[in-house]
C-alpha positions in Angstrom: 15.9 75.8 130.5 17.8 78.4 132.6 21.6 78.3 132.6 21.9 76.4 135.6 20.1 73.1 134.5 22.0 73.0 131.3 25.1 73.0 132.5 24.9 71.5 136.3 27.1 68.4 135.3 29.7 71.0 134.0 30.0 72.6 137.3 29.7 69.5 139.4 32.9 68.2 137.7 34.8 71.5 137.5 34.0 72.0 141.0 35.9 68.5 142.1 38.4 69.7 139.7 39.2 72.7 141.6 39.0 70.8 144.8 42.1 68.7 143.8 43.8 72.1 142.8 43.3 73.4 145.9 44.7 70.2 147.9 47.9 70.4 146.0 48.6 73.6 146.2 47.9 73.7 150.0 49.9 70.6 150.3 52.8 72.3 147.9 53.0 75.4 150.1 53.8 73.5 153.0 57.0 72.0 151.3 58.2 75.6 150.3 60.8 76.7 152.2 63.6 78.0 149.9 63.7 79.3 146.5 64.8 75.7 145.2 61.4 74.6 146.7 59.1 77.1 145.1 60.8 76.2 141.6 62.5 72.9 141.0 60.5 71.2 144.3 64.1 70.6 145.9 64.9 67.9 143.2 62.8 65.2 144.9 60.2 64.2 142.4 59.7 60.7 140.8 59.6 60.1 137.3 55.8 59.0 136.7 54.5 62.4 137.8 57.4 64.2 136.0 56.7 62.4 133.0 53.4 63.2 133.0 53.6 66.8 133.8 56.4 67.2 130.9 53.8 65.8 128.5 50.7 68.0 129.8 52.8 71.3 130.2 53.4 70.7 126.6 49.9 69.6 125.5 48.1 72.8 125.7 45.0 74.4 124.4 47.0 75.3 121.6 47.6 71.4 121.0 43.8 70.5 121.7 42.4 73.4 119.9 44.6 75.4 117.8 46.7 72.4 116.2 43.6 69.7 116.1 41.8 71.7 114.0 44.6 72.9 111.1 43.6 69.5 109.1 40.0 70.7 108.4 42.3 73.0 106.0 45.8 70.8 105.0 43.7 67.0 105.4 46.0 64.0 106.4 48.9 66.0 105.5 48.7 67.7 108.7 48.7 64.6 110.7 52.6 64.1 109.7 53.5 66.3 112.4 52.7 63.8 114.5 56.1 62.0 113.9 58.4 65.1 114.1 56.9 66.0 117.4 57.5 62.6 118.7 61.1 61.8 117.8 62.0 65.3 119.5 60.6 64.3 122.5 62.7 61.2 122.3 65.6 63.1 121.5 64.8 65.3 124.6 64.7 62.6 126.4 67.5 60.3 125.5 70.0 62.7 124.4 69.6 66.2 125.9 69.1 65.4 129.3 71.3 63.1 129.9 73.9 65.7 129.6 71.5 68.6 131.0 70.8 66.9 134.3 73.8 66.3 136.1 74.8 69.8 134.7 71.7 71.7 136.2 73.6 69.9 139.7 76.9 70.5 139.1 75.6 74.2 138.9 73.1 74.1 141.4 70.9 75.6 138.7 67.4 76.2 138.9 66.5 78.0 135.7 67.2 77.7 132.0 68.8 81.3 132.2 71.2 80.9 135.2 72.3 77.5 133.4 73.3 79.5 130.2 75.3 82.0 132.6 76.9 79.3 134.7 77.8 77.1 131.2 79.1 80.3 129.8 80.5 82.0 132.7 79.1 85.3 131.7 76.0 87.0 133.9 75.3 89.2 130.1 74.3 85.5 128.5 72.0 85.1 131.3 70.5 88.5 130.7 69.8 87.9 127.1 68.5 84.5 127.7 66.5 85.4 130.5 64.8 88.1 128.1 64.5 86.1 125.6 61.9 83.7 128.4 60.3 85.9 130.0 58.8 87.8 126.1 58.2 84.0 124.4 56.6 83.0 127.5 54.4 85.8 127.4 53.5 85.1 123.9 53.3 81.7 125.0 50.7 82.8 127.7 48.5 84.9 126.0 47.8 81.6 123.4 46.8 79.5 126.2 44.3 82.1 127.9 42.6 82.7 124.4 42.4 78.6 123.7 41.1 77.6 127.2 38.5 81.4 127.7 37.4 80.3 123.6 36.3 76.6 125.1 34.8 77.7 128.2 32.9 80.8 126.4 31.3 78.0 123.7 30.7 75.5 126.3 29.3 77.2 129.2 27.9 80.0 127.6 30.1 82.7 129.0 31.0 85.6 128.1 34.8 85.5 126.8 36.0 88.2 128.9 34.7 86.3 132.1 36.5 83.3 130.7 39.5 85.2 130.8 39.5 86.1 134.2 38.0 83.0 135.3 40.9 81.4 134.2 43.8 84.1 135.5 42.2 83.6 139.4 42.4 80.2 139.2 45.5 79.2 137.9 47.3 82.5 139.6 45.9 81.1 142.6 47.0 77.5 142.8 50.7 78.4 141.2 51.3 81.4 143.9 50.9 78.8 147.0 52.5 75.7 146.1 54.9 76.1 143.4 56.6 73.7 141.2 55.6 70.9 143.3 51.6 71.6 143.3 52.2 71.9 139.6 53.8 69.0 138.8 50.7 67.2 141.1 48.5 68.8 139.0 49.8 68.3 136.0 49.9 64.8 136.6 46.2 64.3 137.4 45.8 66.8 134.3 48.3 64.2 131.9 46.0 61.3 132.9 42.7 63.5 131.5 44.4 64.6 127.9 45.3 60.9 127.2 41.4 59.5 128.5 40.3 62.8 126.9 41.9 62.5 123.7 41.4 59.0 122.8 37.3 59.4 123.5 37.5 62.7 121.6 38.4 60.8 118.7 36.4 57.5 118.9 33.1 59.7 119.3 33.8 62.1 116.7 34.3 59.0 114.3 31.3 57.3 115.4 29.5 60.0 114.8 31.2 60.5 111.3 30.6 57.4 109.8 33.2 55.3 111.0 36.8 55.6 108.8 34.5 54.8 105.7 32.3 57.6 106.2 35.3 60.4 106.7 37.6 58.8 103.8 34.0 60.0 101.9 33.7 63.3 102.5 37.4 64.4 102.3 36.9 62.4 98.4 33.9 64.2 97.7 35.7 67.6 99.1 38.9 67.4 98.0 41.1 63.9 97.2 44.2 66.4 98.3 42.5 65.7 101.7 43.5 62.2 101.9 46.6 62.2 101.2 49.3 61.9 103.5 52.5 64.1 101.0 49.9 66.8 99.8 53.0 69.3 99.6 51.1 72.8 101.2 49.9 70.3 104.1 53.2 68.5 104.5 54.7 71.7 104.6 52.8 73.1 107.0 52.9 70.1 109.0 56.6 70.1 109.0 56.9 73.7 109.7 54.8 73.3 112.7 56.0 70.4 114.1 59.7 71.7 114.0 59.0 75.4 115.1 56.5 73.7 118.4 58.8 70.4 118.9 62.3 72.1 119.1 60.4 73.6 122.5 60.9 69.7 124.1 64.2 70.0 123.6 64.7 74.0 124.8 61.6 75.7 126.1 62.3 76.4 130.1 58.9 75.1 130.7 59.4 71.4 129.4 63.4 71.6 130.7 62.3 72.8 134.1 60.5 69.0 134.4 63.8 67.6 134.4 65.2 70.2 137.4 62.2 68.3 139.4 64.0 64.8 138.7 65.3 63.1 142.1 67.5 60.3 140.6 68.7 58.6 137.1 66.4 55.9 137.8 63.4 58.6 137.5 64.8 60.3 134.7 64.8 56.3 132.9 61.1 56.1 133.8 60.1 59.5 132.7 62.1 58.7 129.3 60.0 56.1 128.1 56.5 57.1 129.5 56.8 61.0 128.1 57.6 60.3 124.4 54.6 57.6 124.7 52.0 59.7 125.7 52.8 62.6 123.6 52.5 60.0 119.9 49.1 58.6 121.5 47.7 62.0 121.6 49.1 63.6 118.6 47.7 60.5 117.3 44.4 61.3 118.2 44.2 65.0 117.9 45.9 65.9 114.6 43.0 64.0 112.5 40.3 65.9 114.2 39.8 68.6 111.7 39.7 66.7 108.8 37.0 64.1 110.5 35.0 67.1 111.7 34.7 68.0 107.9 31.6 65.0 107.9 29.7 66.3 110.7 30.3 70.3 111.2 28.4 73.1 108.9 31.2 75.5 108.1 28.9 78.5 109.1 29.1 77.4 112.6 32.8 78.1 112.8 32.9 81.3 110.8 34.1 84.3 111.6 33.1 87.7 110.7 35.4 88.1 108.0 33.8 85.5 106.2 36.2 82.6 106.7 36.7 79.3 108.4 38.1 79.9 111.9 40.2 76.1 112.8 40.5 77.9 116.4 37.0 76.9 116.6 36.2 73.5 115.5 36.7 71.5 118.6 34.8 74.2 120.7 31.7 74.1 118.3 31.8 70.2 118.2 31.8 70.6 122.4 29.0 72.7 122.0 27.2 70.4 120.2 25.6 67.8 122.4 24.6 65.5 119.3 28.0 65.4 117.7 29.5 63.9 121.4 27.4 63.6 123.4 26.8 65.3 127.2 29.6 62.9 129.2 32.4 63.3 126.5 32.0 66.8 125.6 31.8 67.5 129.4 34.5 65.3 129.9 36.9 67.2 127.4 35.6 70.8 128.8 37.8 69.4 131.6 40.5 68.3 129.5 40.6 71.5 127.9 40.7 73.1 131.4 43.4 70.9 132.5 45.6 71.4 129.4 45.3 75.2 130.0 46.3 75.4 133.3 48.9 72.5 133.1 50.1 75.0 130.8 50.1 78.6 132.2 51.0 77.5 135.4 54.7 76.0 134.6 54.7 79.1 132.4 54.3 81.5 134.7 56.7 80.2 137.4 59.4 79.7 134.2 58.5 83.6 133.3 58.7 84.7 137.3 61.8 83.4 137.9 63.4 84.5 134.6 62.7 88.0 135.6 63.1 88.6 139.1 65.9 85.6 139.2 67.8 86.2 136.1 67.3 89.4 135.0 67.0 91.7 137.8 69.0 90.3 140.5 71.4 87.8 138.8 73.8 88.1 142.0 71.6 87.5 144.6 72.0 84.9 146.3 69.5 81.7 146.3 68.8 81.8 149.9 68.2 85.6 149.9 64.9 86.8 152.2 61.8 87.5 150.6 62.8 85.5 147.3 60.1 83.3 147.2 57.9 86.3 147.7 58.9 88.3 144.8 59.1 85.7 142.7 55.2 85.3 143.5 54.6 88.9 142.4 55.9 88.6 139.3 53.8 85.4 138.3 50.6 87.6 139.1 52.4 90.2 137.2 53.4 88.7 134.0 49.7 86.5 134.4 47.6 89.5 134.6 49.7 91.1 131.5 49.2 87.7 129.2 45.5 87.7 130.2 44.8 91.5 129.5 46.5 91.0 126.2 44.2 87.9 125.2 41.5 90.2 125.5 43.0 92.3 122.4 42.1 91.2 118.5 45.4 90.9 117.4 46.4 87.7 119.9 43.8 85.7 117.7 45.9 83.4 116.0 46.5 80.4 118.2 48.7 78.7 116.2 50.6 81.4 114.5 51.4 82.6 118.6 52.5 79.1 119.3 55.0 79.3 116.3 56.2 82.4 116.6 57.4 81.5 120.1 58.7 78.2 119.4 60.7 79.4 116.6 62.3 81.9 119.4 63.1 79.5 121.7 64.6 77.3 118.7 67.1 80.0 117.2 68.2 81.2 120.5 68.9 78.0 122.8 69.3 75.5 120.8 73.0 76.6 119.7 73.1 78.1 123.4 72.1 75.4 125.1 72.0 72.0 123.0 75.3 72.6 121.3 76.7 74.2 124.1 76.1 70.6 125.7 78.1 69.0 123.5 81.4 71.9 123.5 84.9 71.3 125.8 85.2 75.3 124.6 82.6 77.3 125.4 82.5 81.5 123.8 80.4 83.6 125.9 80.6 85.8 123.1 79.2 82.9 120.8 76.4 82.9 122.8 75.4 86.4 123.0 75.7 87.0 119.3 73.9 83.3 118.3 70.9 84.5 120.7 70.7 88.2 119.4 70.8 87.4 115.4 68.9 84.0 115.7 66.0 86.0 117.5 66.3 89.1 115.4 66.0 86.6 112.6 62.8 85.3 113.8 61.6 88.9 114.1 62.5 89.7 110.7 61.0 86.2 109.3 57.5 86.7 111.4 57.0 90.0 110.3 57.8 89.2 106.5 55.7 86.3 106.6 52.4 88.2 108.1 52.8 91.0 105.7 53.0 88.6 102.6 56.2 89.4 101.5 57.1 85.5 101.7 55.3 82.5 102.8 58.6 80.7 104.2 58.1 80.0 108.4 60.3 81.8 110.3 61.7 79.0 112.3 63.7 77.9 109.5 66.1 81.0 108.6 66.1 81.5 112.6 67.4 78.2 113.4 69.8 78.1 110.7 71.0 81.8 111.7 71.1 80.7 115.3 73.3 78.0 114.5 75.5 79.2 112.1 76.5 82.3 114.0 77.2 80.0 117.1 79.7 77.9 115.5 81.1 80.4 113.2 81.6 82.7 116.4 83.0 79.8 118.7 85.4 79.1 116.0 87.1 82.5 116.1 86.1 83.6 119.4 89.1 84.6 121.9 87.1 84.2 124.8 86.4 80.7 125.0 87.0 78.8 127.7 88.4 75.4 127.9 86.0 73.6 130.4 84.8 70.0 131.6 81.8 69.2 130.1 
């Protein structure tokens, strides 16, 4: 059987996929006009389609690979992320933006960075902040291009490198012409795919498994640990995942940008209720997988050369397997997986883009200054061709450990910056800078401890707590803050 008749219904539905890419990014460019257009959509998007592309930008290949296969190791345990990462969407939702919203108006702010600038009245926060994006984005970026080139190399028998670049041209592509609005078009289709691919993800893999009966087996006859739902190095890990990748709904520029795109309150109700939904159904569905591929995969299939079990690449090897799901669901979530990559880099890059060219090299330029559009675009093939060059090298390998290591970033940094700073009638400038500068050198520190075995403690903890406590230590006693309406 030649490559071609193995894999024709891949490329049939991949082809139709890129089809609908292509319409909204043609139909996207023709709605760009201004700066505002290419990255908020002019503030004139409903709140189904924002909804849903708040939940797919978030639910990523690291999501559909890296985190649903961490319970083949931790067992149930793992699947109490599940409520963390729900209840901070909620709190996203209901309690940050709220505030956020009419704020990003009031400023006529378009990015996460220019917002800490104009809250703080200082161009150096928006410096540091706008740093601080455009490096965890990159991080960020190089995760996603190894999770979605890791499925397409297992599934359609690619090499990975080819993945790589399959991947950069066509989500470069589709981002450079239309902008946030193809994106969120996109991402919306893409949304509606995760949930349908999720939910059949799950109910195949259990079929095939034995039903619940037939999994609750094999984690006994492995290890009872498995089963339960407190097992202290899975809760742990659990916890320390969910906290270091959830604080991102309530900070990360990507998810925050959604609510730029909102046109009214009455969309930012809908989007509310329909975002926090989504994101429990699939956690719901995804978390488990690990532990329920424990009944039907050979661990030798998903080892690596070192000799141990790679998690990264559970959910591509039960893909690859025709009898574990069969032809129409595993293509089906090759296309999920292609979806949840691309719903991802895409907001990414624009977020990175605008950080750099917007916020750190020309803070005082005006919004309606020529060429800005354009230069923007050549930084989002800039900073993509840099994420997937670096996906390419051995040390990006760890999906998860990427994903963290970001998130934690984003936490210590912005949310005393810009979650606190919500909430203050006296704003320090000089609070900001210092919280941003320790709570990431923190994270730093933490990471590189952790890696090296010197402790075992996640670094999003003494990050976050840094973070915080030098905000509201230094906006106690700070002599530059500014009495200001919230």
């Amino acid at each position: 059987m030649n490559w071609i008749d193995k894999h024709w219904l891949h490329l049939i539905l991949i082809g139709l996929y890129l089809i609908v890419l292509v319409r909204h990014a043609l139909h996207g460019k023709r709605n760009v006009s201004s700066i505002a257009d290419y990255l908020v959509a002019g503030r004139r998007m409903g709140g189904v389609v924002i909804a849903l592309s708040f939940y797919a930008t978030f639910m990523s290949t690291n999501t559909f690979i890296g985190a649903a296969g961490k319970s083949w190791t931790y067992g149930l345990s793992w699947c109490v992320g599940s409520v963390v990462l729900t209840a901070l969407a909620a709190i996203s939702w209901f309690v940050v933006a709220p505030r956020f919203v009419p704020l990003t108006k009031k400023y006529n702010s378009l990015t996460v960075a220019d917002f800490a600038g104009f809250h703080y009245d200082s161009q150096s926060v928006r410096r540091i902040a706008a740093v601080i994006v455009a490096f965890a984005s990159l991080l960020y970026l190089v995760a996603i291009y190894r999770g979605a080139s890791i499925a397409l190399e297992r599934f359609l028998d690619v090499p990975y490198v080819w993945c790589v670049i399959l991947v950069l041209i066509i989500v470069t592509g589709y981002t450079l012409m239309g902008g946030f609005e193809s994106v969120v078009m996109t991402d919306a289709i893409q949304g509606v795919l995760m949930l349908v691919g999720a939910l059949a993800l799950v109910i195949a893999l259990l079929n095939t498994a034995g039903g619940f009966e037939g999994v609750k087996t094999t984690l006994l006859n492995r290890d009872p640990k498995l089963l339960s739902w407190t097992d202290s190095a899975g809760f742990a890990a659990a916890m320390s995942y969910a906290l270091a990748v959830g604080v991102k709904y309530l900070v990360e520029p990507r998810q925050l940008s959604r609510m730029y795109g909102l046109r009214d309150a009455k969309a930012m109700r809908t989007a509310s209720i329909i975002a926090p939904v989504a994101i429990l159904v699939t956690y719901l569905c995804l978390l488990p997988l690990g532990a329920i591929a424990l009944s039907v995969l050979d661990p030798a299939s998903i080892t690596n050369t070192a000799g141990k079990v790679d998690t990264d690449q559970i959910v591509p090897a039960l893909l690859g397997d025709s009898n574990v799901l069969g032809t129409v669901v595993g293509t089906l979530f090759l296309l999920v997986l292609i979806s949840a990559a691309m719903s991802s880099i895409d907001s990414v890059l624009l977020v990175a883009a605008a950080a750099i060219d917007r916020d750190l090299l020309n803070p005082i330029r005006p919004d309606n200054a020529p060429n800005a559009v354009a230069r923007t675009r050549i930084w989002v093939v800039i900073v993509s061709v840099a994420a997937a060059v670096t996906a390419l090298q051995p040390f990006a390998s760890d999906i998860v450990s990427v994903t963290k290591f970001s998130g934690s970033l984003y936490g210590a940094c912005f949310v005393p910056v810009i979650i606190l700073g919500l909430f203050q009638k006296r704003r320090s400038a000089k609070a900001a800078k210092l919280s941003m500068i320790f709570g990431g050198s923190t994270v730093v520190i933490a990471f590189t401890l952790n890696n090296t075995g010197v402790t075992s403690l996640s670094e999003v903890y003494p990050g976050m707590i840094v973070g915080v406590v030098t905000f509201l230590v230094a906006s106690a006693i700070s002599f530059d803050s500014k009495l200001q309406p919230a």
